[in-house]
KELOTI-347773 format. One line per field, with one value per residue (C-alpha): x, z, y. Coordinates in steps of 0.5 Angstrom, whole numbers, plus 500, padded with zeros to 3 digits. Each point is the difference from the previous one (the first is absolute). Example, Ala and Ser with C-alpha at 12.3 -4.5 7.8 and 13.67 -1.06 7.14 Angstrom:
<pts>
x = [525 502]
z = [516 498]
y = [491 507]
</pts>
This chain:
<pts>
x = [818 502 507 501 496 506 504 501 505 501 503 504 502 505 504 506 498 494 499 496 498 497 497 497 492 500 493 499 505 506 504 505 505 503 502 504 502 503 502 502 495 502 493 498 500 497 496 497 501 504 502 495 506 505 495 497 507 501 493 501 508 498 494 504 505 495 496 507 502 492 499 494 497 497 494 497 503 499 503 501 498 504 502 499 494 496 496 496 495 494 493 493 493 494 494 493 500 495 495 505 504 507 500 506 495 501 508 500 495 504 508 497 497 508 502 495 506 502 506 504 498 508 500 497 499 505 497 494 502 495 503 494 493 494 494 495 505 505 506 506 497 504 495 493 495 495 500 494 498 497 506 507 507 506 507 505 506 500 507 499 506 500 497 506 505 495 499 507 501 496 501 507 500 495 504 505 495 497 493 499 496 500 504 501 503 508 499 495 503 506 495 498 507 503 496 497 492 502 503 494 496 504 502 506 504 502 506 502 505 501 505 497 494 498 493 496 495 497 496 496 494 502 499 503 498 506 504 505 506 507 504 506 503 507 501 501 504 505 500 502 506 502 500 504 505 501 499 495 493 501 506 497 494 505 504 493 499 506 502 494 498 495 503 506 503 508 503 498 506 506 496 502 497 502 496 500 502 495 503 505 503 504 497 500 500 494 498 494 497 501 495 495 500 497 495 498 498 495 498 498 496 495 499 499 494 497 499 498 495 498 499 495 495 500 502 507 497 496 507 501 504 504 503 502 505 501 502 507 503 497 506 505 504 498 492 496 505 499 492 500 504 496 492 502 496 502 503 501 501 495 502 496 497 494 503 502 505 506 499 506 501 495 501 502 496 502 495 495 495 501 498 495 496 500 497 495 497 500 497 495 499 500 497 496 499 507 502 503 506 496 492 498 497 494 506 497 492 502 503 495 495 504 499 492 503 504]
z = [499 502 499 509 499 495 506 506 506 504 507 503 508 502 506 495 496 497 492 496 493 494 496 493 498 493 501 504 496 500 506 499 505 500 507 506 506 507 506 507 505 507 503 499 504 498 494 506 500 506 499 497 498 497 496 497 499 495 497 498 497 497 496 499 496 496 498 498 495 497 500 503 507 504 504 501 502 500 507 502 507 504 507 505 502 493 501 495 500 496 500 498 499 498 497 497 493 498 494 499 495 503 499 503 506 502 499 505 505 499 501 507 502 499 504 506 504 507 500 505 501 499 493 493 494 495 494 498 495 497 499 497 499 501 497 503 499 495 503 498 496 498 498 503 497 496 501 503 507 507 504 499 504 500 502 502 503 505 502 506 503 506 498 504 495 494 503 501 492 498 504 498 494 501 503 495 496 496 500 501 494 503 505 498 502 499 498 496 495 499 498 494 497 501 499 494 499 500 507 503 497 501 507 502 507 499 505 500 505 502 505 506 499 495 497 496 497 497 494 496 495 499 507 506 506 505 502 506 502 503 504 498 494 495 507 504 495 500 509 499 496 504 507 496 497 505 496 498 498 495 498 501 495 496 499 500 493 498 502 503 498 504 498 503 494 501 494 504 505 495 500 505 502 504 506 504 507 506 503 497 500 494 494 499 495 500 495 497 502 508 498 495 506 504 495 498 508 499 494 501 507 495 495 505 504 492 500 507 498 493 503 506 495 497 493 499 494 497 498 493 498 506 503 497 505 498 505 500 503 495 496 504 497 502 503 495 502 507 499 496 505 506 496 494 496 493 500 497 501 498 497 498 494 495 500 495 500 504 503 501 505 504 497 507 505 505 496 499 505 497 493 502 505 493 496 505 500 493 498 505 498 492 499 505 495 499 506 505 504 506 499 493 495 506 503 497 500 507 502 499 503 507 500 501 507 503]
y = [854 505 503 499 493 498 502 494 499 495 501 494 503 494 499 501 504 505 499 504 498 505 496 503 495 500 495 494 495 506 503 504 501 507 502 497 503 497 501 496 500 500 502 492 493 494 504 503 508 502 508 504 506 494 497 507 503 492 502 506 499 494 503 506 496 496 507 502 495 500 507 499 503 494 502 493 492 494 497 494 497 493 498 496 502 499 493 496 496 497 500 498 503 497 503 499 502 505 499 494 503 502 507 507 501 491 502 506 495 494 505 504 492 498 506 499 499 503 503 505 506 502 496 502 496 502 495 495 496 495 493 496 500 494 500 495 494 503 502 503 506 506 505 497 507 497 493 496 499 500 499 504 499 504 498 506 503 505 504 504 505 504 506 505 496 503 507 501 498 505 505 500 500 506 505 498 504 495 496 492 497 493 497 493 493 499 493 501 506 495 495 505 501 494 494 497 499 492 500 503 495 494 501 505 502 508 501 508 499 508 504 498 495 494 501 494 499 494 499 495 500 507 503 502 493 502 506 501 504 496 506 498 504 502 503 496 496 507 500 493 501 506 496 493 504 506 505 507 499 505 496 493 502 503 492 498 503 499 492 498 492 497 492 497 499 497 504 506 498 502 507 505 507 506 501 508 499 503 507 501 493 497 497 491 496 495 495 500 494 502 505 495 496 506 502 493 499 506 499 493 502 504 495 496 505 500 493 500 505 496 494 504 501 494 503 496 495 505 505 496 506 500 507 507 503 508 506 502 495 495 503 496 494 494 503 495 494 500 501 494 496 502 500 494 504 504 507 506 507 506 505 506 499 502 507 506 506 500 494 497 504 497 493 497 496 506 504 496 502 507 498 495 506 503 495 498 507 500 493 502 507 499 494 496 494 498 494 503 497 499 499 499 505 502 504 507 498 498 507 504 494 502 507 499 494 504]
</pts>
């Protein structure tokens, strides 16, 4: 590996915030994080990009900061991709197996049969990403190449997204000078870094609940079997503590960070906080438990819209491991308990791990989509036997099978 090779950036382009993460690849076991840069972004609705200029100025400002602290120059990412306009669902293709032996040819035959669907000509697929394999009777089949048969199925997950929202990702982040290595799915780089292997296979619910949307993505046997995209965020949380406490937003994502709690708890009662007027009016005093009683309405809203989603497809018994929340809202006291209450199921909140460097710095849920955009190209990239954390150990085999479909 070359000594450019070692070096990998994710580029997480948020609706709060721009990040980049340099990381220093030591093998596929070892990453080390050795650079971080962010910066506020204001060109960005709903995961969606709404000013070209804002979002470059983001881009170049928060990689400028991330080469300064590594002392290195950055000239490719890996950038992340969400919003309300990405759309997931599964397939299934069938074929007949030559010389009745499952062979690459049979899996390339078998994904494109999957993929035979119409989609709009304004969207694009973002990912195909395998679940299962059946040879004749046998399902459940990670890795079919080599078995015996007449007869090969396979189940997948297809992500679309409009291809404007996609074109103007890239192009940002070209005019900011650098070039795009992969455009991959928010949820699915959170994945990488904070879920373990055993939630995968047990059946998990990922929640990154972001600044201006909520992504989920829903795993079991190892793979991806649901994605969706709520658009209600950390966001909205901070516009409805500014119009209940009649204050700046500026200042109600302020207090947010500071004293936020998204459960009424009575001993918040005795605690009080000093709320900024709006246009020049005087500071009150407010208790924290008015504002826990704002913010658990809101909170509760979309947990309520995830157990929607989960119950809509039908995955709601098949999620042993119960819910992972990441994003930087995660971090709000009380986030895991309201989740509880609304879902009945555990929770806990991911954080990034399975990291090297300086990563206590990025040891947050608000990093991990950054992180985990590193560790899915890497995994990918480095050794595509090792599982991946969204289709099995035929991630990389898969790769370059696909270059001969599209």
């Amino acid at each position: 590996m070359s000594k450019s090779e070692k070096i990998v950036v994710g580029l997480d382009i948020g609706t709060t915030k721009t990040c980049a993460i340099v990381a220093d690849v030591v093998d596929s076991q070892k990453v080390n994080i050795i650079g971080i840069g962010t910066y506020p972004s204001t060109g960005i609705r709903k995961g969606v990009i709404v000013n070209i200029e804002s979002t470059v100025e983001a881009i170049r400002k928060a990689v400028d900061e991330a080469e300064l602290m590594a002392g290195v120059q950055i000239n490719s990412v890996y950038a992340g991709i969400a919003g309300s306009h990405i759309k997931g669902f599964n397939s299934r293709g069938v074929i007949a197996v030559k010389e009745n032996e499952v062979g690459a040819a049979d899996i390339r035959r078998v994904i494109g049969a999957a993929k035979a669907v119409a989609i709009p000509q304004d969207r694009e697929i973002l990912h195909i990403l395998p679940q299962a394999f059946t040879v004749d009777e046998q399902d459940g089949i990670k890795d079919p190449m080599g078995m015996s048969g007449v007869r090969l199925e396979a189940e997948v997950h297809i992500i679309t997204g409009a291809v404007t929202s996609s074109q103007n990702i890239t192009k940002s982040i070209q005019r900011a000078g650098l070039d795009v290595s992969e455009l991959i799915l928010q949820p699915m780089a959170s994945s990488e870094s904070v879920l373990f292997n055993e939630e995968r296979e047990l059946g998990v619910i990922l929640v990154d609940i972001g600044g201006g949307t909520t992504d989920i993505a829903i795993f079991k046997n190892g793979s991806i079997w649901h994605t969706a995209v709520i658009p209600i965020g950390g966001n909205h949380i901070t516009n409805d503590i500014a119009v209940g406490l009649r204050t700046p937003v500026a200042e109600a994502e302020k207090i947010k960070i500071k004293y936020g709690c998204a459960l009424r708890r009575e001993d918040l009662a005795q605690e009080t906080i000093e709320v900024p007027g709006v246009g020049g009016r005087s500071p009150r005093v407010l208790s924290r438990h008015f504002m826990s009683e704002i913010i658990e309405s809101r909170v509760t809203e979309i947990f309520k819209l995830v157990s929607q989603e989960i119950k809509k497809c039908g995955q709601m018994e098949m999620v042993a491991s119960g819910l992972v929340i990441t994003g930087g809202s995660a971090l709000m006291d009380g986030m895991d308990e309201v989740a509880e209450k609304v879902l009945d199921l555990p929770v806990r909140i991911g954080f990034p791990e399975q990291i090297g460097g300086v990563a206590d710095v990025v040891r947050s849920p608000m990093y991990a989509t950054g992180v985990g955009l590193i560790l899915h190209s890497v995994r990918t990239r480095e050794n595509p036997e090792q599982p991946s954390g969204q289709n099995g150990h035929l991630t990389g085999k898969l790769r370059e099978w696909f270059k001969e479909l599209f």
